[in-house]
C-alpha positions as a Python dict, from the first residue, in 0.01 Angstrom:
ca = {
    (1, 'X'): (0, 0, 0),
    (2, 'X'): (372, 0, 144),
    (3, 'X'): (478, 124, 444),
    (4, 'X'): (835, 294, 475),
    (5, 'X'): (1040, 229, 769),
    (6, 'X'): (980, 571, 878),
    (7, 'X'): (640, 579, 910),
    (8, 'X'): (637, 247, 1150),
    (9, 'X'): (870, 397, 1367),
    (10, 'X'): (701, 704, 1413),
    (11, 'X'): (380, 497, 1453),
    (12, 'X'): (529, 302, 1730),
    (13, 'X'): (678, 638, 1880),
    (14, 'X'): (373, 815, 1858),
    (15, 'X'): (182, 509, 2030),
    (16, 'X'): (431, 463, 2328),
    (17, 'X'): (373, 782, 2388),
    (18, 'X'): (29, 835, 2375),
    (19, 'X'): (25, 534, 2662),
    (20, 'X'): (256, 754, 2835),
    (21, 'X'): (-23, 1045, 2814),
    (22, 'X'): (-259, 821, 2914),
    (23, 'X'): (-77, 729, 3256),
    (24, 'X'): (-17, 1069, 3314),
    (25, 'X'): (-378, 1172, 3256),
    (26, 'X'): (-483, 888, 3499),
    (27, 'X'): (-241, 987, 3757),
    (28, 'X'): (-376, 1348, 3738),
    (29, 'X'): (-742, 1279, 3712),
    (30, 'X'): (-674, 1087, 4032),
    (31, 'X'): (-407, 1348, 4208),
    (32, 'X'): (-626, 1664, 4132),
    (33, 'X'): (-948, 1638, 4375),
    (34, 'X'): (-724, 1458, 4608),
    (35, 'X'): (-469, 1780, 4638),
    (36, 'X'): (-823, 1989, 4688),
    (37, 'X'): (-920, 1766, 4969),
    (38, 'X'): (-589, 1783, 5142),
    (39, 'X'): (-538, 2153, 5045),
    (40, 'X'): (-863, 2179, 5295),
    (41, 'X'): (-767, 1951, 5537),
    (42, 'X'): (-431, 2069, 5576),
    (43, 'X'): (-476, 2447, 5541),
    (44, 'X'): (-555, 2685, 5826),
    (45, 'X'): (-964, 2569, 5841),
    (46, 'X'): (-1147, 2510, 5556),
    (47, 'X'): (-1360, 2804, 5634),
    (48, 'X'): (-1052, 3018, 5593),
    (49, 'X'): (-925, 2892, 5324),
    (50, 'X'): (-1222, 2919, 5164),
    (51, 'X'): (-1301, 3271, 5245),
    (52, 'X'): (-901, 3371, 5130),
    (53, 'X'): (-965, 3186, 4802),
    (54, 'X'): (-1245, 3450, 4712),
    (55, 'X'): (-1097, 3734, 4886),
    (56, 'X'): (-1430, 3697, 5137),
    (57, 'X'): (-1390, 3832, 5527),
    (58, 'X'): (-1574, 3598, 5779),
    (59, 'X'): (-1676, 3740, 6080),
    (60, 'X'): (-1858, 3447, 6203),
    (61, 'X'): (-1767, 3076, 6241),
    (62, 'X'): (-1955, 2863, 5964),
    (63, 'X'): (-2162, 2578, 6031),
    (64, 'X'): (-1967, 2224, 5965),
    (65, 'X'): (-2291, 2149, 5736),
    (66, 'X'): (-2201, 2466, 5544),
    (67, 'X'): (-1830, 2389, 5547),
    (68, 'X'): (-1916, 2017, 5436),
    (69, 'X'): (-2167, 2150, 5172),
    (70, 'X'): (-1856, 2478, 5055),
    (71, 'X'): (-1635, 2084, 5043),
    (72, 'X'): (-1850, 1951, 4785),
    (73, 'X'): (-1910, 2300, 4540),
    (74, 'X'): (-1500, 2357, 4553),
    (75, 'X'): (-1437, 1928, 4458),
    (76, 'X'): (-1685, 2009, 4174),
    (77, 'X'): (-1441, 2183, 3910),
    (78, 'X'): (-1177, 1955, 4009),
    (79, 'X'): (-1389, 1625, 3958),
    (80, 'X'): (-1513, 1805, 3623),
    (81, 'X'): (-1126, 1848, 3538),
    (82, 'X'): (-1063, 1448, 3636),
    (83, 'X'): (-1359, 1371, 3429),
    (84, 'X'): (-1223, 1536, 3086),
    (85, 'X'): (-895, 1352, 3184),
    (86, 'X'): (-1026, 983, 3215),
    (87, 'X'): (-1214, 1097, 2857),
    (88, 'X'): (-855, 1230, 2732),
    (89, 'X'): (-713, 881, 2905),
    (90, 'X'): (-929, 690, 2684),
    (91, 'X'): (-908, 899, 2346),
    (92, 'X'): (-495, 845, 2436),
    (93, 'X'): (-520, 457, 2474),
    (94, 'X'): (-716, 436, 2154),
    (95, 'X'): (-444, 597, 1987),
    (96, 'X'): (-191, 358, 2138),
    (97, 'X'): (-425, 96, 1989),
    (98, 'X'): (-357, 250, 1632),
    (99, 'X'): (-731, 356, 1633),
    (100, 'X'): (-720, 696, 1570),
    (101, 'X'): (-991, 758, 1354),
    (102, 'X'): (-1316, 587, 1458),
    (103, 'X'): (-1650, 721, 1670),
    (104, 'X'): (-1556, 646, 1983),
    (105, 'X'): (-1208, 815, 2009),
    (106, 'X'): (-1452, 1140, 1870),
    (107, 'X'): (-1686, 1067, 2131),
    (108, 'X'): (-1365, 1052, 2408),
    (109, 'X'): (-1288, 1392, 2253),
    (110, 'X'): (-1641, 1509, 2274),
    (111, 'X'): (-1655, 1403, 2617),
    (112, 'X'): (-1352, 1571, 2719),
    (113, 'X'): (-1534, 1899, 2563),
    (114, 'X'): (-1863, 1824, 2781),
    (115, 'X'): (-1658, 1752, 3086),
    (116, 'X'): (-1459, 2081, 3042),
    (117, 'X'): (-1785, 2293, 2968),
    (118, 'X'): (-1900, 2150, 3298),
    (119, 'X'): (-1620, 2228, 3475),
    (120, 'X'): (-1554, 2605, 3321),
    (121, 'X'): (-1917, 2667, 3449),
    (122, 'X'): (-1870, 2505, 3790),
    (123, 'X'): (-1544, 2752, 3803),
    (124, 'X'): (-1732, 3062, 3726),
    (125, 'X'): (-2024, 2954, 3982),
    (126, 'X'): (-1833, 2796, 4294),
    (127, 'X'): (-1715, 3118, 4431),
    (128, 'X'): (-2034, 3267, 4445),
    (129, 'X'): (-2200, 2956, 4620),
    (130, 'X'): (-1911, 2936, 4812),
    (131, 'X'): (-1944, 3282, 4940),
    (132, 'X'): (-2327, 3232, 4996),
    (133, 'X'): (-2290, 2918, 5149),
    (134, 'X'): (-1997, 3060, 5403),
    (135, 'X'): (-2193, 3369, 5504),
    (136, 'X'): (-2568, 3245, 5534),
    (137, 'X'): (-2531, 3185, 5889),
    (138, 'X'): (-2422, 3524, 5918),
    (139, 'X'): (-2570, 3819, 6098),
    (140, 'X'): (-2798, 4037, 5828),
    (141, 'X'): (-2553, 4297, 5659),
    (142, 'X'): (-2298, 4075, 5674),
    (143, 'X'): (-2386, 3802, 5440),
    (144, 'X'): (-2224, 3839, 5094),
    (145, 'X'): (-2230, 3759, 4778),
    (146, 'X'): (-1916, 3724, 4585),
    (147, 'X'): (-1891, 3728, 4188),
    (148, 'X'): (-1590, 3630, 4066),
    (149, 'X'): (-1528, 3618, 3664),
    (150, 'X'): (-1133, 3510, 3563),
    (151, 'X'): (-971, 3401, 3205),
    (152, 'X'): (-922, 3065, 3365),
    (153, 'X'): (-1261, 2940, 3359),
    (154, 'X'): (-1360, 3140, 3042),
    (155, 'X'): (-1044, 2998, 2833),
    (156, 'X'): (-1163, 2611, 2975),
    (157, 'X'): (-1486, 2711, 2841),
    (158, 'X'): (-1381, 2813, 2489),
    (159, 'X'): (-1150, 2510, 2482),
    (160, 'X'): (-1393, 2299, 2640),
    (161, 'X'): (-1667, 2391, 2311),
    (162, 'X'): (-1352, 2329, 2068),
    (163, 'X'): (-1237, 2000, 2197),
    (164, 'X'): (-1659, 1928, 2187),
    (165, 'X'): (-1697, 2037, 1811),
    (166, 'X'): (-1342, 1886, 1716),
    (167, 'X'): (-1492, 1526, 1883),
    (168, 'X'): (-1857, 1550, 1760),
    (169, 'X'): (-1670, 1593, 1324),
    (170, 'X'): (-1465, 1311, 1392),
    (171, 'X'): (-1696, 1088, 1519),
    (172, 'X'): (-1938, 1155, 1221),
    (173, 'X'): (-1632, 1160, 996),
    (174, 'X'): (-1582, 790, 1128),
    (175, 'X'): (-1959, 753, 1065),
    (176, 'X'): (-1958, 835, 703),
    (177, 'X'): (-1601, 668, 659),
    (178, 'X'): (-1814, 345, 802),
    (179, 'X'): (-2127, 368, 573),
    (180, 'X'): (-1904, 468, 285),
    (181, 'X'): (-1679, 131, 343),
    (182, 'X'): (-2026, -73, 366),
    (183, 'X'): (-2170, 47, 43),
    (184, 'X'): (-1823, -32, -156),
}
């Protein structure tokens, strides 16, 4: 089997820049829960910021437990988001490898799925816990509860479940392609 010019060239473009995508994706996976942290640091209290995000009024101070604890359930979508991008970093730098095709580029893509599923959810639940977590030291009546349903977190979840179905064929694609290559 021959290979035309063509085809190597577009081979070597498309694997310099898949290891440009795969920088990127590192960079980002390592910029975004960093940006949350200093967005909190940086902004006008946590609490506040916090309590804007949602569109929550505090009329108490929280706790610094309950700030440190609101910390943790806002980093959670964005480590979730760094998670699917180290598993899109390493689908990337098999593809710069020339191995497109095989189970554990599906199971990068797979990953990414999982890791955006986990993150969708963690996007749909953190303003809630957020709100509850903010307001429990509150006086009764003024403790809230905030539900908070956007397209952001509902599009990562339906893109999340197609990235997991589109890894899960290829890696048994790669499977079969295997057993059918052993039994030739």
């Amino acid at each position: 089997m021959s290979t035309s010019p063509d085809t190597v060239l577009s081979d070597r473009t498309l694997k310099r820049r898949s290891r440009v995508a795969a920088g990127l994706c590192l960079g980002a996976a390592v910029f975004l829960p960093l940006s949350v942290l200093a967005a909190l640091a940086l902004g006008n209290g946590a609490s506040a910021l916090y309590a804007s995000r949602i569109g929550l009024s505090l009329s108490h101070a929280p706790s610094g437990a309950a700030i440190i604890l609101a910390t943790i359930v806002a980093l959670l979508p964005a480590l979730c988001a760094s998670a699917a991008l180290l598993s899109a970093r390493r689908f990337l730098s098999h593809v710069a490898d020339g191995r497109w095709f095989d189970q554990t580029a599906g199971r990068a893509i797979r990953n990414m799925g999982l890791w955006g599923i986990a993150g969708a959810i963690c996007g749909l639940v953190a303003p809630s816990l957020i709100g509850l977590i903010l307001t429990a030291g509150a006086a009764a009546g003024e403790r809230s509860l905030v539900i908070s349903i956007g397209s952001g977190p509902l599009l990562a979840l339906l893109f999340g479940a197609v990235l997991y179905l589109i890894g899960d064929v290829m890696r048994r694609a790669a499977a079969l392609s295997a057993d059918h290559a052993s039994i030739i």
